[in-house]
N, C-alpha and C positions, 0 to 999 in steps of 0.2 A: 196530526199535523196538517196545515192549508197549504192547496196549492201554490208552489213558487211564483212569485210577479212573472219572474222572467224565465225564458226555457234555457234549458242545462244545455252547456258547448257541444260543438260539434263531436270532439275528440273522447267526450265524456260517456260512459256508459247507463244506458236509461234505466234509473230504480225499476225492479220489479213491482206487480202489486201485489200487496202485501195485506191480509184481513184483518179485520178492526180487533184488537184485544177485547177479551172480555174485561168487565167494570175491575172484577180484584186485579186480574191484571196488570190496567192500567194505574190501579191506587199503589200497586208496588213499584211499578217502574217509577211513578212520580216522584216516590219518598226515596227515591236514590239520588245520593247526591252526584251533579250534574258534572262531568271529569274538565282538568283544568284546560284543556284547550277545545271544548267544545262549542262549537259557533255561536253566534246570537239568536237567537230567537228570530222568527222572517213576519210576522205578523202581531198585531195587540193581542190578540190571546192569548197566544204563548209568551208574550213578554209579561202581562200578568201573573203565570205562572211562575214565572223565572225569577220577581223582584225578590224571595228569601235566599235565593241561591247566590252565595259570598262570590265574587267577582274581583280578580289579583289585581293590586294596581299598578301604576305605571311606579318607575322609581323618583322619578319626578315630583309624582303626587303625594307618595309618601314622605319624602323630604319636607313639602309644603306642610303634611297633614302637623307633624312634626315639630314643624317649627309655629303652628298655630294653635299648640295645646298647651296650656300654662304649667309650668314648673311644679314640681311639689313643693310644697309649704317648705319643710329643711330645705329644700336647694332655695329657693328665693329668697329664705332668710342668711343661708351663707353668700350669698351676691348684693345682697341691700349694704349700701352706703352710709356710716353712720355718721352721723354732723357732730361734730365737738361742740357741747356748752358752749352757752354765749360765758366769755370770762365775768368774774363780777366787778361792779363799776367801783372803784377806789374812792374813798372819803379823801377829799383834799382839805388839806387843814391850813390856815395861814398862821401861824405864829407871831406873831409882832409886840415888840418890845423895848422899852428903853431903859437903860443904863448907865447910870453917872460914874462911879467907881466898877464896875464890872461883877459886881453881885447877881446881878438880876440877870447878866449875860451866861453868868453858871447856869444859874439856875435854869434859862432858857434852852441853854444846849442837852441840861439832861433830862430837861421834859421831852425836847425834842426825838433824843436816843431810844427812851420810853415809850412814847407812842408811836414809832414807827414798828416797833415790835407785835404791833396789832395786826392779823392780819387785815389786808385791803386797805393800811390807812398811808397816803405819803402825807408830810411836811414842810412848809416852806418858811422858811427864818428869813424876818423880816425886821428891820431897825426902822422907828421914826425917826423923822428929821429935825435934828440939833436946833434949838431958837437960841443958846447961849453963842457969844463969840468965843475967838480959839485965846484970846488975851484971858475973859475970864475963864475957859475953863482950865486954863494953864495957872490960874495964881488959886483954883481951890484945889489941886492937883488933882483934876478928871483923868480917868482912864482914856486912852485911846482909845477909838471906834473901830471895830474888827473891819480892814479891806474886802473882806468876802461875804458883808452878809449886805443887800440890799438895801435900800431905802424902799419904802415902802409907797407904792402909787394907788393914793386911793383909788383911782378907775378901776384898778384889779380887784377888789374886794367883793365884787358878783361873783368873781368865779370861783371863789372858794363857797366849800360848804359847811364849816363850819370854822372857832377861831378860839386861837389863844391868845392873851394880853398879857401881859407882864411889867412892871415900873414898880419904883419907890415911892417911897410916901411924902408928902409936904406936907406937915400941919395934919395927917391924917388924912389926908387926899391924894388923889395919883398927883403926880409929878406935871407942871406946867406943859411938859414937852408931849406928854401923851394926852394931854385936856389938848390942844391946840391939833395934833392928830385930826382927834374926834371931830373937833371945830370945822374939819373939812368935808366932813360926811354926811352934811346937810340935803346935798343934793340927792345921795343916796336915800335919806330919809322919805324924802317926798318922792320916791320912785316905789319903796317900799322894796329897795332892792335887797336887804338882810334882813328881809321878816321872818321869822320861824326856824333862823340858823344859830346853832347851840355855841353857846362861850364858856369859856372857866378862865381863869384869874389866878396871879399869883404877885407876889409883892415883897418888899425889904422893907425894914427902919433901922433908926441907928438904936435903939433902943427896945427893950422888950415891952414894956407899955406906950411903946411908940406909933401905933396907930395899924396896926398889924391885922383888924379885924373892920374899924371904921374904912380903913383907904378901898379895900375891898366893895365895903358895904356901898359908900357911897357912890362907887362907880357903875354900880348894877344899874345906877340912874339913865347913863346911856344907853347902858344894852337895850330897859324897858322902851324907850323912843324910839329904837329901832324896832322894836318886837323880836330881839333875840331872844332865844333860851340860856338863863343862865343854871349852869350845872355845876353846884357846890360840892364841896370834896365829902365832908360830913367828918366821920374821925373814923372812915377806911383804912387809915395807916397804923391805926393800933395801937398798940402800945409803943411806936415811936411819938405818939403826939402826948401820952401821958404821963411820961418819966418829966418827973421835976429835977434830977439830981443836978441836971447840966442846962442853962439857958439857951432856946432854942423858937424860932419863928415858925409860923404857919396858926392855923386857927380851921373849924369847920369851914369857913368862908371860902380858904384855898390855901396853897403852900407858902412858905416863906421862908426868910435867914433873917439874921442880925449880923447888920455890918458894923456895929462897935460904934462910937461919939466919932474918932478919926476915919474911921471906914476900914480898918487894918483886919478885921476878923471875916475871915473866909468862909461861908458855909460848910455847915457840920455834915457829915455822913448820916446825920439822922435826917437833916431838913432836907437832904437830897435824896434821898430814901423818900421822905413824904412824897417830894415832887413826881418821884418814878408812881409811886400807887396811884398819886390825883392822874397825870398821865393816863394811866393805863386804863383807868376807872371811865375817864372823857371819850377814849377813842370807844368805849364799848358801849355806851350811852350815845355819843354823837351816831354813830352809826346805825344805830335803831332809829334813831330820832330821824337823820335824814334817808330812810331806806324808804 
């Protein structure tokens, strides 16, 4: 040991002198470990000695040391926050349609029913708007127009993503009131605001070779100007589209009824069946299509 900086108090008694150990000695005393309340070292020599010798900490420091050592893996993994999935984006479907005797109005509602049963898809039922007056359609005895279902505002038609259509036939062709629709989506054309959004189709006549597959066909015409997709049923319904024993509407093109020469015959369980599989079949293909 070197001599102290400063000299020992007055009250204190003067260390004796004491002869230098020999070398084994001194390699024994060294390799003892140094007792917990033995002072600091008084010079760099000995404090280079001293730096293996563990030194107690305050409680303080241990707390800090503590709280600066990272978790174990299990503990951090039971304290991590898990984020809930984003929800998935819903297919919004516009449905619009029109109907003179309320054929096509069935048929609407239980395509409707149908593809809401997809998951992620809603529907929104929509009516165009009437070009006949209430005089004529009171002396061909039209149906009332359901209170609850919309008129349809072309400006809404971007927000959907994808669309159903439904009308009866004229001559084999959709119905006046749904060409005249169309007629207003011009704007939308030149905007290219329904490019690449999927349709399917469905239709009435009064008659079995009443235009059940042309009225269809010819109407794919608008879709192609817009650049919709149109997505045809095919003969998904099965052996409801092939039994002959009982006359019955629809065609590959898409579903349908027969409303009879007076309009008195109501859609069959078979043609409303088809509609539920075209349905079902649209919501699962639209949703690829627009994902």
């Amino acid at each position: 040991m070197g001599n102290m900086c400063s000299s020992p108090a007055a009250d204190e008694p003067v260390a004796k002198t004491v002869q230098p150990a020999s070398a084994e000695t001194s390699a024994k005393e060294d390799a003892k470990p140094a007792p917990a309340d033995a002072p600091a070292p008084a010079n760099g020599a000995d404090v280079a000695d001293a730096k293996d010798v563990p030194t107690p900490a305050k409680a303080t420091e241990v707390d800090e040391a503590a709280a600066a050592t990272p978790a174990p893996a299990e503990v951090q993994a039971s304290t991590t926050v898990v984020e809930e999935a984003p929800k998935a984006k819903k297919l919004r479907v516009y449905l619009i349609y029109y109907s003179t005797y309320g054929h096509i109005y069935k048929l609407a509602q239980t395509y409707k029913e149908a593809l809401e049963t997809v998951p992620d898809v809603e529907v929104s039922l929509f009516q165009v708007r009437e070009t006949l007056s209430k005089e004529v359609l009171e002396k061909m005895h039209a149906a009332p127009k359901p209170d609850d279902v919309p008129v349809i505002d072309t400006h809404t038609l971007p927000d959907a993503d994808a669309f159903v259509f439904g009308f009866p036939t004229r001559f084999g062709m959709m119905a006046a009131q749904m060409k005249a629709f169309f007629d207003t989506t011009g704007a939308l054309w030149q905007q290219g605001a329904l490019f690449g959004k999927p349709a399917s189709m469905f239709t009435s006549t009064a008659t079995q070779g009443g235009g059940q597959e042309t009225t269809i066909l010819t109407a794919v015409s608008q879709l192609a100007h817009h650049g919709m997709i149109y997505v045809p049923t095919g003969y998904a319904a099965g052996g409801v589209m092939f039994g002959v024993q009982e006359p019955k509407g629809g065609s590959p093109w898409g579903a349908g009824t027969l409303a009879g020469p007076d309009g008195s015959r109501q859609p069959s369980e078979e043609e409303l069946e088809a509609v539920r599989v075209q349905a079902k079949l649209f919501g699962a293909v639209a949703k690829k299509l627009a994902a």
